[in-house]
Residue, then its C-alpha position, 0 to 999 in steps of 0.5 A: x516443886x509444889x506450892x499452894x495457897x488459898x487466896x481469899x478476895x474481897x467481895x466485888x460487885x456483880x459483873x466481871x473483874x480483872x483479878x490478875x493482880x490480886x492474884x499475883x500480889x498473893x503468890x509471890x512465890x511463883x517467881x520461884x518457878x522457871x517452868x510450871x503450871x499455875x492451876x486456879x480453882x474457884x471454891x464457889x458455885x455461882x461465880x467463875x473464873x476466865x481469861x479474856x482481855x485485860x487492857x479495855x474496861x468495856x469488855x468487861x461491861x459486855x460481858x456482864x451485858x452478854x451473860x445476862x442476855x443469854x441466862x436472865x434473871x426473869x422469865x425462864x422457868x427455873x425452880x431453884x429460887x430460894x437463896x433470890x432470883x440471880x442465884x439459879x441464873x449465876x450457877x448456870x452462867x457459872x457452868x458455862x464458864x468453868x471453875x478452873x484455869x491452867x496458865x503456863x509459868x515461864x522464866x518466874x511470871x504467868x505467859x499470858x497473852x499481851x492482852x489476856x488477864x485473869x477475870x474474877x466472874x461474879x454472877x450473884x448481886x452479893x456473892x461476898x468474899x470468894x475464894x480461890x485455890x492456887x497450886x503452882x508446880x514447876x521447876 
């Protein structure tokens, strides 16, 4: 079986937001799939998808910390600079973390680990809306 859908998020302020939920509230039919896969695609060039800890707030703030450390606004010789300041930087973070992920299905729910969520990664300070392609297949 094959089921898609385009999930369309709210604008989130820039940093890195556990989507998990928002995901699953979006995709009920995955239930439906007792082994699969779940592919997410982001549609978007300077946001990114990941997977990482889903229990402690502050790892998010650390890794809004951390990219911004390693691929700042300011200072790098960029040239792309029409569309602001954080958008060059934003495709650069996005490049690094991917726009997809693969989460395997089972028994009906995503095995993620215990302490792994889906994260939304907003690179641009107004991305606004972003949307998401989900293709689940299975059995």
């Amino acid at each position: 079986m094959w089921l898609q859908r385009e999930i369309q998020l709210p604008e989130k302020k820039r940093g890195f937001h556990l989507i998990t939920t928002e995901i699953l509230d979006n995709f009920s039919e995955l239930h439906q799939l007792r082994v699969g896969l779940l592919h997410l695609f982001i549609l978007h060039t300077s946001a990114s998808l990941s997977i990482n800890e889903n229990a402690d707030p502050d790892v998010r703030v650390d890794m809004e910390t951390c990219f911004n450390h390693l691929v700042p606004e300011r200072g790098l010789p960029l040239t792309h600079t029409l569309e602001g300041l954080d958008d060059m930087p934003a495709h650069v973070k996005a490049s690094i973390l991917g726009s997809s992920l693969c989460i395997p299905i089972r028994q009906g729910r995503l095995a993620l680990g215990t302490w792994q969520g889906i994260y939304l990664c907003e690179h641009r300070n107004r991305g606004g809306s972003r949307r998401i392609m989900a293709t689940a297949f299975g059995e």
